[in-house]
N, C-alpha and C positions, 0 to 999 in steps of 0.2 A: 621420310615421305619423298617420292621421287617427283622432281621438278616441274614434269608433265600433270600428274597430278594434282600440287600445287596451281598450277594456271590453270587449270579446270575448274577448282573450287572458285578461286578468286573470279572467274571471268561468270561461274553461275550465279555468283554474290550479286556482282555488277548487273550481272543482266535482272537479276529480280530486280532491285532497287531501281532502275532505270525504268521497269515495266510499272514498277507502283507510285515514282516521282515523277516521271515523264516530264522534266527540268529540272534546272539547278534557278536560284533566286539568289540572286547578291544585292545588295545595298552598295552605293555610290554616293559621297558627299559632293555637294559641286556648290561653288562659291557664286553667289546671287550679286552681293554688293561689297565691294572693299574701297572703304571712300577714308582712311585712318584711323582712327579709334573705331567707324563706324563696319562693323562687317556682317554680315546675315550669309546663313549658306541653307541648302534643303537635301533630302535624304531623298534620292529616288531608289525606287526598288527597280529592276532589271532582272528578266529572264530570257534563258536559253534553251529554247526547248529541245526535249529527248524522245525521238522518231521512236514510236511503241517495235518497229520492226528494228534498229537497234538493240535494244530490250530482247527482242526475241531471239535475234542474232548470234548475242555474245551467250545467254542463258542454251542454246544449242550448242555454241563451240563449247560451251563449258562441259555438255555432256557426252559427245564427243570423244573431248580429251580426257575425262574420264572411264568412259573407255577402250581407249587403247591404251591408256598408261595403267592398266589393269590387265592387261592382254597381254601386256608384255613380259610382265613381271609374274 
């Protein structure tokens, strides 16, 4: 499979998932109290949102470069 074509698939993968997550969500521990023996922490969740025109962006280049790395060959 020729390389161009490879970064086609992958970047249409990407742009689908990004148009149907539209973020990513991670978890973060962060420490509340550390007084010796005594310590408490909490879980916040954190997101990074993913611009739907992103999404559309990379799902474009991807087809694109699919076809021209089909053009070529």
């Amino acid at each position: 499979m020729k390389p161009v074509t490879l970064v086609g698939i992958v970047l249409i993968v990407l742009g689908v998932l990004a148009l149907a997550y539209q973020g990513i969500t991670y978890t973060t521990r962060e420490k509340i109290v550390d007084l010796g023996p005594l310590k408490a922490s909490v879980d916040k969740q954190k997101t990074i949102p993913l611009p739907p025109i992103l999404g559309a962006v990379g799902l474009a280049a991807g087809v694109v470069l699919l076809v021209v790395g089909n053009k070529r060959g």
